[in-house]
C-alpha positions, 0 to 999 in steps of 0.5 A: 472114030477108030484111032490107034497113035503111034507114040512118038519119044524124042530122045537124045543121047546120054553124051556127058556135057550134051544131056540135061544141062541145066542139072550139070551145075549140081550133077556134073556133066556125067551126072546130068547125063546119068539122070537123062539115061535113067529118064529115057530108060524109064519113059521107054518101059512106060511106053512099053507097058502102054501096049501102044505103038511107039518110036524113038526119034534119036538125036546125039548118036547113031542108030546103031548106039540107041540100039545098043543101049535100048535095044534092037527091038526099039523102032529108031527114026532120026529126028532130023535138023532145025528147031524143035517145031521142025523136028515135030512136024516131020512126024505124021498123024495120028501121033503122041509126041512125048519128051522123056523128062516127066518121072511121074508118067504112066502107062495110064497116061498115054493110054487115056491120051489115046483114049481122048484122041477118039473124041477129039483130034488134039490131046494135051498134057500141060506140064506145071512149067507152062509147057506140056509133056505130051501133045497127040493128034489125029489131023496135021496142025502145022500151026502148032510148030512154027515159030512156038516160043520153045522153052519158055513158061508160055508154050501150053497157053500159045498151043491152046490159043491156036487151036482155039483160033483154029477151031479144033477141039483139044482135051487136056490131061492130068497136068505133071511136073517135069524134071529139067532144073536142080530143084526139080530133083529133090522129088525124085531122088532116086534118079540120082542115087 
């Protein structure tokens, strides 16, 4: 099956005291902030380089602030209200999700989950933290965002047990650290120099 996704980034707005704020108690407000800029700065050039499509789904700010600070070329949809599951389910197949606190992603990465989305319709890239960083599909899974216990160390196994009791074949990708807790800097020192 011929597949070209559309990457979808969530994205919000570097505001001091509404970005990262599990770093704030090291960095500060501004300086959880700070890394949160250099973070979505750096997935974007990821993206970039992937050759594939992509979109920013904005929160925090206007269109017009994103385009300001990422810049008039980037494709901007807002990501609209309720939970996280609610803000992904608006978002149409075929599609890579993808947050942008994962330092070590590349261009290789998404461009093997698209790869993968030719052979089966779910790729997942599980997280160390017992989430995932990326989640892409070719066929709307509702079941995947209702009622997911967000933030906790269960979402990856919860995600692959549905899709399981679905029947719907998913691959996995190379598993990657996330950058949410201060411990978590200490491998990436440059997003706070």
């Amino acid at each position: 099956m011929d597949v070209t996704p559309k990457i979808a980034l969530f994205a919000r707005y570097p505001t001091a005291g509404k970005a990262k704020t599990r770093l704030a108690p090291l960095l500060g407000d501004a300086g959880a902030a700070r890394v949160h800029r250099r973070l979505v700065e750096r997935t974007l050039a990821t993206m970039r380089e992937s050759g594939l499509p992509f979109v920013v789904h904005h929160t925090g700010a206007s269109a017009a602030d994103f385009a300001e600070w990422l810049g008039d070329d980037v494709p901007l949809v807002e990501q609209g209200e309720g939970d996280l599951g609610a803000r992904l389910s608006q978002v149409a197949p075929p599609a890579i999700l993808l947050g942008a606190d994962i330092p070590a992603l590349t261009a290789d990465h998404l461009r093997a989950a698209a790869r993968a989305l030719e052979e089966v319709p779910v790729v997942i890239g599980p997280a160390t933290d017992g989430g995932y960083y990326l989640l892409g599909f070719t066929q709307a899974v509702p079941q995947l965002w209702q009622d997911m216990p967000w933030g906790t160390d269960s979402v990856l196994a919860e995600t692959k047990r549905r899709l399981d009791d679905l029947g719907i074949a998913y691959s996995l990708l190379e598993e990657l650290d996330d950058c949410d807790r201060p411990e978590d800097l200490a491998r990436w020192p440059e997003l706070t120099a």
